[in-house]
C-alpha positions as CSV (number, residue, x, y, z in Angstrom):
1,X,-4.1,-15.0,13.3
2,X,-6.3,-11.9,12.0
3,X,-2.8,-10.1,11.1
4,X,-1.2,-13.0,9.8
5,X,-4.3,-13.8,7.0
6,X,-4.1,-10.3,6.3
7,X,-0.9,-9.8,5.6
8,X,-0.6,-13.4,3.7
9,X,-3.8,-12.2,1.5
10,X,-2.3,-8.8,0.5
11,X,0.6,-10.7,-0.3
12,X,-1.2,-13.0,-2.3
13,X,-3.1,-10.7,-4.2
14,X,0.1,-8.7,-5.1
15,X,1.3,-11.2,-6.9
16,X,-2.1,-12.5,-8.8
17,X,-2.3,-8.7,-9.6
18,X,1.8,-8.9,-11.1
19,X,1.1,-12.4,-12.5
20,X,-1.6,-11.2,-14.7
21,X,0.2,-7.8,-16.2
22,X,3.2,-10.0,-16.8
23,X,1.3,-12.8,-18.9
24,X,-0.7,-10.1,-20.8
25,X,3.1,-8.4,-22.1
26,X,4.0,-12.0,-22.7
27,X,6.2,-13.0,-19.8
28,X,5.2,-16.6,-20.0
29,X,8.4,-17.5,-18.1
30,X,8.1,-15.0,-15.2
31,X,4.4,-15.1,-14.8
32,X,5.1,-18.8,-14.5
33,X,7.6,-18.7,-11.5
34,X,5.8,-16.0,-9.8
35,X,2.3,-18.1,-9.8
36,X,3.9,-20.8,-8.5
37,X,5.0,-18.9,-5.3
38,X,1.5,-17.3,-5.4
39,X,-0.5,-20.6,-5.2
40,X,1.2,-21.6,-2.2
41,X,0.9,-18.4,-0.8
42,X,-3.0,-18.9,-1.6
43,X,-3.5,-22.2,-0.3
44,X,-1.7,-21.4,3.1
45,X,-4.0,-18.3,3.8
46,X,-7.2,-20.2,2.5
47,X,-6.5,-23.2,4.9
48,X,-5.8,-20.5,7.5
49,X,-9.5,-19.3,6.8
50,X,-11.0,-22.5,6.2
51,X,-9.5,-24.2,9.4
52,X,-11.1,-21.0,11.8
53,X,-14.1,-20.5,10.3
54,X,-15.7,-20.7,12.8
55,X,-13.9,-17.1,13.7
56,X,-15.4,-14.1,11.4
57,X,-12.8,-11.8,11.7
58,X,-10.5,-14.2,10.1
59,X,-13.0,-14.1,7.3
60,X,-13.0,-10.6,7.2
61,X,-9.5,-10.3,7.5
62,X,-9.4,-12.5,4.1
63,X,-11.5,-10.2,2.3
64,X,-9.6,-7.1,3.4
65,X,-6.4,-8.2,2.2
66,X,-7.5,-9.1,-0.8
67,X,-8.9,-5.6,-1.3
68,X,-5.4,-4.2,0.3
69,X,-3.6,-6.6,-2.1
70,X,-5.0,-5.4,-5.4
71,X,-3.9,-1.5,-4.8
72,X,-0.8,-2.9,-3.3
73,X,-0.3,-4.6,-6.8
74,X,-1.2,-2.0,-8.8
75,X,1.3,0.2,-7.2
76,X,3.8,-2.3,-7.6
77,X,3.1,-2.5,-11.3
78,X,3.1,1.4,-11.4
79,X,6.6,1.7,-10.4
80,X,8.3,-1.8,-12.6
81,X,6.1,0.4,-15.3
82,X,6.7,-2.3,-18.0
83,X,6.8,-2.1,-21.7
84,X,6.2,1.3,-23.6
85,X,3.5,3.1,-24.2
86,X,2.4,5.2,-27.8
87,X,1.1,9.1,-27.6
88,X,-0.1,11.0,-29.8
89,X,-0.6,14.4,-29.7
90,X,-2.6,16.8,-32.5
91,X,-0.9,20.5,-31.9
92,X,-2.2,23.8,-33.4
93,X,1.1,25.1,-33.0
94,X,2.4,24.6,-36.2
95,X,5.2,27.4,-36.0
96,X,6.7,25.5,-32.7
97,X,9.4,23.0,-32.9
98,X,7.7,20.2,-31.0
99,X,8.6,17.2,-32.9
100,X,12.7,19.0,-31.9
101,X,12.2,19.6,-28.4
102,X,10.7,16.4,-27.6
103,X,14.0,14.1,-29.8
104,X,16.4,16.2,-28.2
105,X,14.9,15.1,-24.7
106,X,15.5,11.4,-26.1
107,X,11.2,10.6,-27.8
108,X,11.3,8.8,-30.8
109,X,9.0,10.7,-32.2
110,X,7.1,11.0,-36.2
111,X,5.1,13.3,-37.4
112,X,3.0,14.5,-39.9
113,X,0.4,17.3,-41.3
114,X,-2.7,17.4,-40.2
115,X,-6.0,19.2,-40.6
116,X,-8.7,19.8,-38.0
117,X,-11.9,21.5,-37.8
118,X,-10.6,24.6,-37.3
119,X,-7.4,23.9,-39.3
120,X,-4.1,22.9,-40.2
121,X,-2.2,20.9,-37.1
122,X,0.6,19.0,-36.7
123,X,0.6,15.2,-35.4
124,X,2.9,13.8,-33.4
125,X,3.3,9.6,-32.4
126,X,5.4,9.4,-29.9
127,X,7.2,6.4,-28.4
128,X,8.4,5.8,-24.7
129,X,9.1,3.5,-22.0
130,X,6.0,3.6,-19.5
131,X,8.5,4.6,-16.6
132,X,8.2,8.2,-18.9
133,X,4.7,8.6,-19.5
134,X,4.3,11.5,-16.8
135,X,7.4,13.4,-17.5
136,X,6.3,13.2,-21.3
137,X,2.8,14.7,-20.9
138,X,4.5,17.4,-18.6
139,X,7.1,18.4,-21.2
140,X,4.3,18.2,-23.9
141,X,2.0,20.5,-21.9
142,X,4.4,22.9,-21.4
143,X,5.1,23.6,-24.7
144,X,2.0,23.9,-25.7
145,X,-0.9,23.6,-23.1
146,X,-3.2,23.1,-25.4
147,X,-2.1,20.3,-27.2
148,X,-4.8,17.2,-27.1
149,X,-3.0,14.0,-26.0
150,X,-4.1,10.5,-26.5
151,X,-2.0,7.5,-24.9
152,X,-1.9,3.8,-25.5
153,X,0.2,0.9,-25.1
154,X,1.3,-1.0,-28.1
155,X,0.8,-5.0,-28.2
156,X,3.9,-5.4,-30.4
157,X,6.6,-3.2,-32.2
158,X,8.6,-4.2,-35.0
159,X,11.0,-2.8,-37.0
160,X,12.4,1.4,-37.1
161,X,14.0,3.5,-35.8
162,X,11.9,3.1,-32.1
163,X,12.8,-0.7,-31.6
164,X,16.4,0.1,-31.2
165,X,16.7,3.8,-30.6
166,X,14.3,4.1,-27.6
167,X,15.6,0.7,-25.6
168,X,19.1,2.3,-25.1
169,X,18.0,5.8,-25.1
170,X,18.0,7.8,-22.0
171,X,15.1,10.4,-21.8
172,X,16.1,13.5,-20.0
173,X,13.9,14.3,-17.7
């Protein structure tokens, strides 16, 4: 019983934890279907509990897989890595071809001049699927390791060159 309210917990969990990333990028429809399977999941584990009370480590065993379920849906979310993210990297290396290297590797990528305390820079605002953020900051750092690197993810994109360019674009890793 202990295994089976574990298990059913983590499972739950996984997909509260999916449920929620998918109705904050505005997949009403999806986040939909997958809380319905989650709140039966839910209330079959919680009757479960409820029913042997009496029983700690069935208790316990609730708590732990909903722990166990949260990293397990995080993971999850870290490989569907959903929707795109934005960098933006300030570079002292004026002379290099950044801005180059990174389009012909498949970045939508703008820039512009830039001045710093200690002088002129060059900006960069890069766009990329999530599933790309590492391999981006590890082609950025080595061209220039001192670069400073700033990600975020967009709520909404509209419009340019990024929209359709960087959905059918592959980036070569």
């Amino acid at each position: 019983m202990v295994i089976i309210i574990l298990l059913i917990n983590i499972v739950y969990v996984s997909f509260f934890t999916i449920r929620m990333i998918l109705t904050l990028k505005g997949q009403r429809y999806l986040a939909a279907l997958i809380s319905t399977i989650e709140v039966v999941i839910y209330v079959v584990g919680l009757g479960l509990v409820l029913d042997n009370l009496n029983q700690i480590q069935n208790l316990a065993a609730y708590a732990v897989g909903y722990g166990i379920g949260v990293i397990v849906g995080m993971k999850i979310e870290e490989k569907l890595a959903l929707g795109y993210i934005t960098v933006n990297v300030i570079t002292q290396e004026i002379d290099r071809d950044l801005p180059r290297m990174l389009r012909e590797k498949g970045y939508g990528v703008t820039t512009w001049a830039a001045g710093g305390l200690e002088g002129a820079r060059t900006a960069l605002q890069i766009l990329t699927p999530r599933k790309y953020e590492l391999q981006l900051y590890e082609t950025i750092k080595d061209i220039d390791s001192k670069a400073f690197i700033i990600s975020y993810e967009p709520k909404s994109i509209h419009g340019g060159f990024w929209v359709k360019a960087v959905r059918k674009r592959k980036i070569k890793v």
